[in-house]
ROPA-144266 format. One line per 8 residues: number of its first residue (from 0); their letters; for each residue z, x, y negated of N, C-alpha, C, O. Coordinates in steps of 0.001 Angstrom, whole numbers, plus 524288, in hexadecimal, padded with zeros to 5 digits. Layout:
// ROPA-144266
NUM> A> Z/X/Y/Z/X/Y/Z/X/Y/Z/X/Y | ... .
// end
This chain:
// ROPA-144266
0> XXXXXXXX> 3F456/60E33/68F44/3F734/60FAF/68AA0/3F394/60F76/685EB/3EF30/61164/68595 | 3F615/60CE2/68283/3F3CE/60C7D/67C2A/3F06E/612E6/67AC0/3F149/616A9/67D9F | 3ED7A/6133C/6770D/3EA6A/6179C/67504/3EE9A/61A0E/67076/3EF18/617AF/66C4F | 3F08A/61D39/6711F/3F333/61FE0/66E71/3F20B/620F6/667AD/3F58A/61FF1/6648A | 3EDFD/622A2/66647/3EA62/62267/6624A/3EB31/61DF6/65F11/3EA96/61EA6/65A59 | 3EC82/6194C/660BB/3ECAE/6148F/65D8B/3F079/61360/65CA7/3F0F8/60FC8/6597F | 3F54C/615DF/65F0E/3FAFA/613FB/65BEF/3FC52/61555/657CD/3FA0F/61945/65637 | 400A7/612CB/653F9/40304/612A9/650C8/4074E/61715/65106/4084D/61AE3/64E41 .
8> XXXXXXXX> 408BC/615A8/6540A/40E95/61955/65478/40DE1/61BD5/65ADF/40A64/61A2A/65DBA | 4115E/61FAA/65C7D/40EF2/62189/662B0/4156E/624F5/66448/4157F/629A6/6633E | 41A98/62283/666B8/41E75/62307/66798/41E29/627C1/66BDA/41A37/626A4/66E5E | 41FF7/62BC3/66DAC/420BE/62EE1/671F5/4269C/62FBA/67352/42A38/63015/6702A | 426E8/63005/6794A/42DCA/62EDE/67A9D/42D08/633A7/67F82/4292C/63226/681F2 | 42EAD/637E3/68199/42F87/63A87/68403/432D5/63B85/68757/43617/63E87/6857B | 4340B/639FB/68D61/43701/63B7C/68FD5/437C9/63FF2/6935A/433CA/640FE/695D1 | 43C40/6434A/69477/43B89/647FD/69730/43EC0/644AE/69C8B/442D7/64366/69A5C .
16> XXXXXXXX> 43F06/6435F/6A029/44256/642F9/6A358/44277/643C1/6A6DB/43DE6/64353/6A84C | 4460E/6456B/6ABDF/446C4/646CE/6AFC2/44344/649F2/6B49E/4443B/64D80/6B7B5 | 43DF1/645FB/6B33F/43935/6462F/6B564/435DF/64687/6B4CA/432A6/648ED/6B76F | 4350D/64358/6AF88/43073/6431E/6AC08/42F75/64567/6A720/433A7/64740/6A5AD | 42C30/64632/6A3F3/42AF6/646D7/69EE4/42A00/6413C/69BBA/42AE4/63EBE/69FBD | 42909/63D8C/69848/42753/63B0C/69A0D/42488/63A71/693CE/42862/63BB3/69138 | 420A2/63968/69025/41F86/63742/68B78/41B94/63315/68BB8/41745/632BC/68DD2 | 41F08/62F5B/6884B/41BEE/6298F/6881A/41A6D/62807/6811F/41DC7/6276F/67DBA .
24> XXXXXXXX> 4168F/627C6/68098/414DA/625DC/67B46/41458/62069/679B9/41111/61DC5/67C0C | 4174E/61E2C/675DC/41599/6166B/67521/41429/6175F/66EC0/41490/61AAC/66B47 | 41274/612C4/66FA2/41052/61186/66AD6/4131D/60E79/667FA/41609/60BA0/66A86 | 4135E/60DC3/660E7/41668/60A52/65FD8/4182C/603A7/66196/41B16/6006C/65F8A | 41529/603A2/665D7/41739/5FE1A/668B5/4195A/5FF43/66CD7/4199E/5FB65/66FB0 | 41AD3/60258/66E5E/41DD0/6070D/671E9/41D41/604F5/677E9/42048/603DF/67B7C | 416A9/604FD/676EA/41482/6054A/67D53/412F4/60B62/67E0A/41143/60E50/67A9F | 413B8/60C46/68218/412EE/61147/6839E/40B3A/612D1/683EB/407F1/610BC/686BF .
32> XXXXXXXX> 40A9E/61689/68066/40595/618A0/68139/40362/61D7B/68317/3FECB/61E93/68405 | 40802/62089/68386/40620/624E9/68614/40B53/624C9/68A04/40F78/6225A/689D4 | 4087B/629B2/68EC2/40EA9/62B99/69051/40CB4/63106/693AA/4082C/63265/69484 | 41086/6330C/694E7/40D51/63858/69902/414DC/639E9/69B34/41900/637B2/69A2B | 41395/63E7A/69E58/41A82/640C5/6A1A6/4183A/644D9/6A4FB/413D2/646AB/6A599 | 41BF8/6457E/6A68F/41BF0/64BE7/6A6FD/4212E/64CDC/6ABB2/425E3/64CB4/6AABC | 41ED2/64DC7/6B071/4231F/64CC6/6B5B7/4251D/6526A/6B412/422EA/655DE/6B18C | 42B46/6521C/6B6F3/42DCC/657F8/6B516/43126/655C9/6B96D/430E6/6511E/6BA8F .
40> XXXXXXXX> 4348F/6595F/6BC19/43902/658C7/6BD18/43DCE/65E34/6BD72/43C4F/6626F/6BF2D | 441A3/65DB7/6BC3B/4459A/661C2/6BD87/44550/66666/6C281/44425/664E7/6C6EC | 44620/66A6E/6C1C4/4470F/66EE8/6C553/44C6C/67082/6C68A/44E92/67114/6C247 | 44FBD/6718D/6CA51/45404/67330/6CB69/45334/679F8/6CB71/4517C/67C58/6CF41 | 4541E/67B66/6C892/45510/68122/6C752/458EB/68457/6C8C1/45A81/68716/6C524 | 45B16/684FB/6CCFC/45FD1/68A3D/6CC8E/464EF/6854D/6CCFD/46957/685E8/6CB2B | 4634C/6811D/6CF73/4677F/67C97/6CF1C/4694F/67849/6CA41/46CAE/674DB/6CA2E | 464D6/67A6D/6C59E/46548/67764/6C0F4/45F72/67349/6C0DC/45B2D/6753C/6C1E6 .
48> XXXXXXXX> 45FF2/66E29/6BFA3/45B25/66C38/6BEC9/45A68/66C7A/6B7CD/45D52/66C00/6B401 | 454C4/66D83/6B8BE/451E1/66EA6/6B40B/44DBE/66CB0/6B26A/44BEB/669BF/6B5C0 | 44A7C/66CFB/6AD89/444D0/66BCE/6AD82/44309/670E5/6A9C3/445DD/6725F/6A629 | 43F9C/6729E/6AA9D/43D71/67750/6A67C/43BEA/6765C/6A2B7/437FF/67393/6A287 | 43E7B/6785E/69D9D/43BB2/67615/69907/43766/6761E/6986E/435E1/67251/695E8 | 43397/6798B/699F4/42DA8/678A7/699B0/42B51/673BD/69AA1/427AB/671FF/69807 | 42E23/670C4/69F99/42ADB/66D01/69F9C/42C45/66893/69E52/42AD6/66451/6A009 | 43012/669E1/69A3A/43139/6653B/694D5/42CE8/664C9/69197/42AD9/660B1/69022 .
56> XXXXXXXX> 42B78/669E8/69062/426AA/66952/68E8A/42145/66847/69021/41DCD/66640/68D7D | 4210B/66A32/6957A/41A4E/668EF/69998/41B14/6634C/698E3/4174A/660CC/6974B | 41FD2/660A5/699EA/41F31/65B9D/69C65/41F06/6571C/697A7/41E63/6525A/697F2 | 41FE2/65AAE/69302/41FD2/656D8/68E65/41968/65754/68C7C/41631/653E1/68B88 | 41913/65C24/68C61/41207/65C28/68B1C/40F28/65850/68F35/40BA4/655B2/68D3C | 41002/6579C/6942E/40CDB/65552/69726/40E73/64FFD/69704/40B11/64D17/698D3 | 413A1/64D16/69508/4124D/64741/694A1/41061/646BD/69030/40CFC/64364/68F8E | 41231/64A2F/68B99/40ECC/649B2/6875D/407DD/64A9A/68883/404C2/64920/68526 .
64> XXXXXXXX> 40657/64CA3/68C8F/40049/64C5F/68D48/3FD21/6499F/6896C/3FB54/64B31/68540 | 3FCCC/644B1/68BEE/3FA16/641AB/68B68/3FB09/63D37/684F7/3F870/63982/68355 | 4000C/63FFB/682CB/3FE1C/63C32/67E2C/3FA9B/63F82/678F6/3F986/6442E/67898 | 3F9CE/63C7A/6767B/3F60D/63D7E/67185/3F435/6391F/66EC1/3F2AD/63504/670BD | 3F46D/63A2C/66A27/3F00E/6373F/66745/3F204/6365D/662C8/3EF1D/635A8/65F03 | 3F841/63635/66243/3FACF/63199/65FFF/3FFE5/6379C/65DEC/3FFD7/63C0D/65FC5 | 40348/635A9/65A22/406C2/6377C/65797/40A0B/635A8/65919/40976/63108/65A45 | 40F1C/637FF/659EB/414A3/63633/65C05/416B7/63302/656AE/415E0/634E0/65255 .
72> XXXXXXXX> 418FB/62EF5/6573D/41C28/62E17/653D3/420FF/62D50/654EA/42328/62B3C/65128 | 4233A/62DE1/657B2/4288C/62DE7/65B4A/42932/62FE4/660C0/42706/62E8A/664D3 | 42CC0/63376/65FCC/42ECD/63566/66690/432B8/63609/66768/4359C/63822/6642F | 434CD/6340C/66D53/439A1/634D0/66F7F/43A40/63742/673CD/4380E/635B2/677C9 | 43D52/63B7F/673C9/43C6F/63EC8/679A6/44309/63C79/67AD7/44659/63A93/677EB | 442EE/63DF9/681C9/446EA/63CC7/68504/4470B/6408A/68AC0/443B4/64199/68E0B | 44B0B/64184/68A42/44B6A/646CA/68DB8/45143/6468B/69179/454F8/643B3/69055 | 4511D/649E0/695BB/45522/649D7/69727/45A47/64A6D/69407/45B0C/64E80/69197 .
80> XXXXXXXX> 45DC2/64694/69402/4632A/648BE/6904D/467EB/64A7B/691EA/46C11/649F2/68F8B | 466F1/64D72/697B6/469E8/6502B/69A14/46811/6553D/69AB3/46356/65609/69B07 | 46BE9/6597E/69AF2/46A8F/66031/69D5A/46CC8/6617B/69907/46FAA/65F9C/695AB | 46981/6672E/69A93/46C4C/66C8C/697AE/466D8/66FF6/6974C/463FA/67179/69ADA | 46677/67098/69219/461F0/674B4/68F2A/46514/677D0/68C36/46712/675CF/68851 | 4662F/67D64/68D72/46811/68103/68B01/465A9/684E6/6865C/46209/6879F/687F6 | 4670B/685A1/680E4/46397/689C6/67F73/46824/68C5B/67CD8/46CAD/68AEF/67C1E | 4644E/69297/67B1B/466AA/69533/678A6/464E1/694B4/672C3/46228/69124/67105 .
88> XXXXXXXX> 46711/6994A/66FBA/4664B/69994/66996/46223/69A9B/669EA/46023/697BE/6669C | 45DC7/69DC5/66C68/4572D/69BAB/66C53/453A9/6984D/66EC7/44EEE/69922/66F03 | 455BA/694CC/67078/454D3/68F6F/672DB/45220/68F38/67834/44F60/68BC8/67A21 | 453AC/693D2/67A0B/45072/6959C/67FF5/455E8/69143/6833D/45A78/6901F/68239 | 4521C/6900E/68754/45702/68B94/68B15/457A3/68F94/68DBA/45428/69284/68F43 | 45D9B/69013/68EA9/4614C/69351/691ED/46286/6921E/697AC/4652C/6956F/699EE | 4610D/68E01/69A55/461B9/68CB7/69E6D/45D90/688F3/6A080/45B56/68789/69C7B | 45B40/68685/6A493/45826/683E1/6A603/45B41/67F7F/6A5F9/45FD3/67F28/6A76F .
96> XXXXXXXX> 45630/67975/6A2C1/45808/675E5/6A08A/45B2B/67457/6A5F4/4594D/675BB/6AA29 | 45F42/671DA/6A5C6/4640F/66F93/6AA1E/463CF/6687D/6A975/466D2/66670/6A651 | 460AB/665B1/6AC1B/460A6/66098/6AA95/4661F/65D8D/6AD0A/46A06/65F20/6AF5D | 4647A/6590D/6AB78/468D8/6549C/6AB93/468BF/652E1/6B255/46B6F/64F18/6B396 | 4657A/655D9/6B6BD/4665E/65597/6BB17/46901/65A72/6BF82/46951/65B5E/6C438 | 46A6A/65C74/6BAC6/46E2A/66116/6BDC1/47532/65E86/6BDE0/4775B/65BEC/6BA75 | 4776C/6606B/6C30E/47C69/65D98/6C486/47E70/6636F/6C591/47F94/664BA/6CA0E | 47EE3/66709/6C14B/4803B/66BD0/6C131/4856C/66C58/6BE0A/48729/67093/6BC8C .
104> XXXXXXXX> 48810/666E3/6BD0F/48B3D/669DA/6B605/48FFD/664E7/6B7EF/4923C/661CF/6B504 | 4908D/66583/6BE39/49510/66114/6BFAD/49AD8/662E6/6BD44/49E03/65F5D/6BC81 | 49C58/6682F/6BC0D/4A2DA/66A8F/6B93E/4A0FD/6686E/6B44D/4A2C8/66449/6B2A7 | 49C78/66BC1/6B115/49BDD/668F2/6ACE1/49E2E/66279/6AAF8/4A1E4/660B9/6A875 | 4998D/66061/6ADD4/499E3/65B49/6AEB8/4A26C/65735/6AC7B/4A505/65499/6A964 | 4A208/65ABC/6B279/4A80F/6598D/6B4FF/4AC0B/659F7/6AF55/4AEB8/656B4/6AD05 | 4AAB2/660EC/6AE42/4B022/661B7/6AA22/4AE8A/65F7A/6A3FB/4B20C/65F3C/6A0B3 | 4A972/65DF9/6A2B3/4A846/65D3C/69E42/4AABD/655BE/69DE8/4ADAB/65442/69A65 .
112> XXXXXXXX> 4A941/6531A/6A119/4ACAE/64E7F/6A31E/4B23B/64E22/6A32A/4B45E/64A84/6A0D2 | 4B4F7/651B3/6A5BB/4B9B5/650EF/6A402/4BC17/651B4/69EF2/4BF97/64F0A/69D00 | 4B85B/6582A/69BCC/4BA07/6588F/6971E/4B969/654D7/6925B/4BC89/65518/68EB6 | 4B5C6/651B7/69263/4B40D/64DA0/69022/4B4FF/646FF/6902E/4B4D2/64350/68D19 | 4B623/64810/695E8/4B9D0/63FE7/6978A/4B2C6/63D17/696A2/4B25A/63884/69535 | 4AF69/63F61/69754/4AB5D/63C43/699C0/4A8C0/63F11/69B28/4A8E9/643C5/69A29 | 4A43F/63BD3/69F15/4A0CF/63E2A/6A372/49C43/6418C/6A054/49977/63FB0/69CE4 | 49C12/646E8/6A233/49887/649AD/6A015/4950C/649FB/6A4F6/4972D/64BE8/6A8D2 .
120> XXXXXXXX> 48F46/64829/6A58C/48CE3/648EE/6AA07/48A05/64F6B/6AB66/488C2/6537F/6A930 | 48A1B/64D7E/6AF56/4862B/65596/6B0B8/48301/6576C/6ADFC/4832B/65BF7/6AC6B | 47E67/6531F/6AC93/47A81/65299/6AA8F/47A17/653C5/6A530/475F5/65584/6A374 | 47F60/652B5/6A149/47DB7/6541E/69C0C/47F45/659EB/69B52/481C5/65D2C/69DD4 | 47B57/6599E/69474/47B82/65E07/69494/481A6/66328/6935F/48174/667EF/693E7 | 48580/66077/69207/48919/664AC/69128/48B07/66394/69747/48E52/6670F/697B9 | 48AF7/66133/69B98/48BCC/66381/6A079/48A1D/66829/6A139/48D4D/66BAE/6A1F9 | 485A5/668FE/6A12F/481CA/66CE0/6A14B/48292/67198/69F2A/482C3/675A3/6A1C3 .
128> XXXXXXXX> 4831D/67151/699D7/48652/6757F/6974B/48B18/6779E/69945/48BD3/67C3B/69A67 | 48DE7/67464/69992/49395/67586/69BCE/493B6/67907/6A0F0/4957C/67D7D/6A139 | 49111/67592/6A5A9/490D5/679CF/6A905/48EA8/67DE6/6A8C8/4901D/68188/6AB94 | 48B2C/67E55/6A5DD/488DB/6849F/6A4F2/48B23/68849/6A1E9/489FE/68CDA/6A0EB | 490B2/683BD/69FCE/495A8/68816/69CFB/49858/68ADB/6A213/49945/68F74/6A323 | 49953/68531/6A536/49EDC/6860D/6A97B/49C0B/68A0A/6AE5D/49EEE/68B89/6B1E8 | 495FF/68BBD/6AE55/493EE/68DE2/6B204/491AA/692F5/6AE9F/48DBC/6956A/6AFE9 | 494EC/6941A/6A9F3/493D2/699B2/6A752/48F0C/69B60/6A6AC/48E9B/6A025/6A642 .
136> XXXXXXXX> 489FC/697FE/6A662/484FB/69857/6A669/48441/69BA0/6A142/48639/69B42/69CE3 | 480A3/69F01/6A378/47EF4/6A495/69F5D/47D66/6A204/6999B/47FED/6A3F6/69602 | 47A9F/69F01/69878/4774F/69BA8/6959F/47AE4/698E3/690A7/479B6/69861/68C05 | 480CC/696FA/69426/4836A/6944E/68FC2/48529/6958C/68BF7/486C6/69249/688D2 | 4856C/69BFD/68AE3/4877B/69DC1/6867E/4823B/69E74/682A4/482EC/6A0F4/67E97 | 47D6F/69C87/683A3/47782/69EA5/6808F/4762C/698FA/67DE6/4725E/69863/67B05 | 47A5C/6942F/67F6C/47871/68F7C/67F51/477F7/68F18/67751/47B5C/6909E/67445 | 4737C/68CFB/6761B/475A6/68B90/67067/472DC/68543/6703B/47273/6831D/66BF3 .
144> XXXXXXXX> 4714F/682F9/67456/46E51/67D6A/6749E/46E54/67DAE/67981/46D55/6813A/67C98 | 47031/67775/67A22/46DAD/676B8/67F0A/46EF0/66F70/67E1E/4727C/66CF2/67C09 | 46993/66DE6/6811F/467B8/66826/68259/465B8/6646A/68628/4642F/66743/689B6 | 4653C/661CD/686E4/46210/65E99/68A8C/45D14/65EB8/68A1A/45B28/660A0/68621 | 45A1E/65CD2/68DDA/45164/65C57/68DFB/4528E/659C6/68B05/45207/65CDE/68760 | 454A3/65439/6882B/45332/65301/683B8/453A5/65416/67D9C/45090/65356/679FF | 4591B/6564F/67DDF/4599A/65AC4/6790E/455D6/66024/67769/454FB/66257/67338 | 4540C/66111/67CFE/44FB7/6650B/67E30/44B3A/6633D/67B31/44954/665BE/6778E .
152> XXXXXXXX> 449CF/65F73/67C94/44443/65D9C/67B50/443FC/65C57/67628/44030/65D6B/67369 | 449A6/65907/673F8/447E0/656C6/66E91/44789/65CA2/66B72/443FE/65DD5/6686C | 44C44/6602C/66CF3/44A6F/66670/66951/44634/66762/66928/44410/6665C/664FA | 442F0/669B8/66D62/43FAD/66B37/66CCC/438BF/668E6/66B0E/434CB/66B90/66A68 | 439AC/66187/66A9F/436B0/660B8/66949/43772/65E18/66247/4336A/65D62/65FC1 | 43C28/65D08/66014/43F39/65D7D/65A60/44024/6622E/658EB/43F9B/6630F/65438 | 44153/6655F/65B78/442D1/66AB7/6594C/448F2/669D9/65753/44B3D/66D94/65557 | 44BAE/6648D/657F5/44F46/66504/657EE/4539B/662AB/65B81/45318/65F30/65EC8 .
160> XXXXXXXX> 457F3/66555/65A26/45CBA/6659E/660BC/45FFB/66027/65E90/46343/66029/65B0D | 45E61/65C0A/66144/4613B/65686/65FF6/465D3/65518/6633B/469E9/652D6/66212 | 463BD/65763/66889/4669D/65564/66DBB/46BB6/65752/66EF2/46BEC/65C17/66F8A | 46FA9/654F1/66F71/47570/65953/670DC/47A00/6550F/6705D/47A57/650B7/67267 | 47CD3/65745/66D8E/480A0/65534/66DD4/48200/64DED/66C9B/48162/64BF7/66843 | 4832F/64BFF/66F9C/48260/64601/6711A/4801C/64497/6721F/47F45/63FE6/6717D | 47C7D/648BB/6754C/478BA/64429/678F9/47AD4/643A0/67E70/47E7A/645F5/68089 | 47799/63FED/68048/47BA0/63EB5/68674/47ADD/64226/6897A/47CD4/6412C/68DC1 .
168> XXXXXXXX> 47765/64892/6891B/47813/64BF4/68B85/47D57/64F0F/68BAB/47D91/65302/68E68 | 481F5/64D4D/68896/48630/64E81/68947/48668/65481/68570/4886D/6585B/6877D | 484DB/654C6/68180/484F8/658F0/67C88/489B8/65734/67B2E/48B0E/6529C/67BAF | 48C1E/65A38/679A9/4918C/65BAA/676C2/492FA/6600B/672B5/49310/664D5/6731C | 49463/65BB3/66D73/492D2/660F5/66B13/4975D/6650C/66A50/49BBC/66334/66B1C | 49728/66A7B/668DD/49AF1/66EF3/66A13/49918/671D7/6641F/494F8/6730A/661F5 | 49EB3/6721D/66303/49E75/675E7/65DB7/4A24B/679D3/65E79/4A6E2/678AC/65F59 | 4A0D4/67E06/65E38/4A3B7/68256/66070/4A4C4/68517/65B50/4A602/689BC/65B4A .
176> XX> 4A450/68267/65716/4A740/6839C/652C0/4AE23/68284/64FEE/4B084/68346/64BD2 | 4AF28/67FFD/65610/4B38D/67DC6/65480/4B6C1/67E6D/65932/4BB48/67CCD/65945 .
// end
């Protein structure tokens, strides 16, 4: 890999996925000059699969390890765009993150499909929501946000909430002003 120090421009692209962490650095001729990752995988918790937010963060510091030298001039993160991240009005998560490999939200699923005349899969996130309406979960009345690992990530590393409604995590938006 090229010397970092001598580029012009120095691109960073971030993936969180399934398994991996993963960050790759190119240069403006967009050969890759750095890269590092960070193994993770899901826990089944109490019958829900999960990943702990902590090691959104261990596993991002550690592919980030190894770069230096150089100034970002562009980044793109990419994250799971399925689940359910719950918060309240002080942004504490209300439930353990619920990824896009839980087959927990089949009524959901089922009645949100018929109410709609297209396929809502398990996996997105207002499945998710939904059944934790139709299963009276303590949590749903505290909800004032809730997102996907990738809505997760761009918040907390923008500081702002982009992710929701129209993305293919299945956000829908609700105005309960009317």
């Amino acid at each position: 890999m090229r010397e970092v120090e001598n580029m012009k421009k120095f691109y960073l692209g971030i993936e969180f996925g399934s398994t991996r962490i993963k960050a790759v650095g190119i240069d403006e001729s967009l050969v890759p000059v750095q890269s590092g990752d960070f193994t993770w995988k899901a826990s089944n918790v109490n019958g829900i699969w999960t990943y702990d937010l902590k090691d959104v963060w261990m596993g991002l510091k550690t592919a980030l390890s190894g770069f230096q030298g150089k100034e970002v001039d562009a980044m793109g993160v990419s994250a799971m765009m399925h689940g359910y991240l719950a918060f309240d009005q002080d942004w504490n998560l209300l439930v353990p993150f619920r990824t896009w490999q839980n087959t927990i939200t089949g009524q959901a699923s089922e009645e949100l499909t018929k109410l709609f005349g297209f396929n809502i899969p398990q996996r997105w996130s207002i499945a998710h929501l939904y059944q934790a309406v139709l299963n009276k979960e303590e949590h749903v009345k505290d909800i004032t946000f809730f997102t996907t690992l990738a809505g997760y990530i761009h918040w907390k590393l923008s500081g702002e909430k982009v992710m929701g409604i129209g993305e293919a995590s299945g956000m829908f938006p609700i105005d309960s002003s009317k």
